[in-house]
N, C-alpha and C positions, 0 to 999 in steps of 0.2 A: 613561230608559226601562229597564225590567229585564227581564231572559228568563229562564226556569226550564230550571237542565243538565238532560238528560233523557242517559240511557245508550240508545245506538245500538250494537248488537253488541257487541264489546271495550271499544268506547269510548265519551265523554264527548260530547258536541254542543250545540248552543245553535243558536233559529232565528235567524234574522238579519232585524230587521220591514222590512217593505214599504216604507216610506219609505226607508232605507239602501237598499235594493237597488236601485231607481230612481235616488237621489240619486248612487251611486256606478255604475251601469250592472252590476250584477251578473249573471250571469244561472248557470243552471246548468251544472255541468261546468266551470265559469272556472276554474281554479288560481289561492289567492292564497298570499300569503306571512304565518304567523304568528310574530310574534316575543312578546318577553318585553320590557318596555319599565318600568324604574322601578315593578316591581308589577302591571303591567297585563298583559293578555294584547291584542296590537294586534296585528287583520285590514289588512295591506297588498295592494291589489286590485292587480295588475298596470296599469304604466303602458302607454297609449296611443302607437304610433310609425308614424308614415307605412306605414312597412312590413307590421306586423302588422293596420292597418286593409284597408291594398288585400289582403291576403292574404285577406279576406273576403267580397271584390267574386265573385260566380258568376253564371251568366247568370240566374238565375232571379232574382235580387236587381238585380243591374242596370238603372239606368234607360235611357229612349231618349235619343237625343242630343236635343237641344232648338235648335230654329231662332230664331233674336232679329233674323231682319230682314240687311240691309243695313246696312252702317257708317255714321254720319253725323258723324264727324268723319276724325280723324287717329291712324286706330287699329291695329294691324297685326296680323295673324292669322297 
């Protein structure tokens, strides 16, 4: 796939297509990390940790607890 630089203010940019963005959960405002890799220029998205997901748990997002009934075996809660 190829993208055409296009000059953004000072600088340099490229879009980033639609499939990437989905494929990798991008979204706007993300911080990612660009390095320089054997001639390449490589977008590294920020890894995924317990932590920084629940930091994005707010009540507006949040679902409701969900009822599944009564236990029917040997289960402990």
């Amino acid at each position: 796939m190829q993208a055409v630089i296009q000059k953004w203010g000072n600088s340099l940019g490229i879009r980033i297509p639609n499939l990437y963005v989905k494929e990798l959960c991008l979204k706007h405002g993300l911080s990612v990390d660009i390095v320089e890799k054997d001639g390449a220029i490589v977008i590294v998205p920020p890894k995924m940790n317990l932590e920084s997901l629940l930091a994005q748990i707010t009540s507006e997002n949040a679902h409701a607890s969900v009822e599944t009934g009564t236990s029917l075996g040997n289960e402990e809660w």
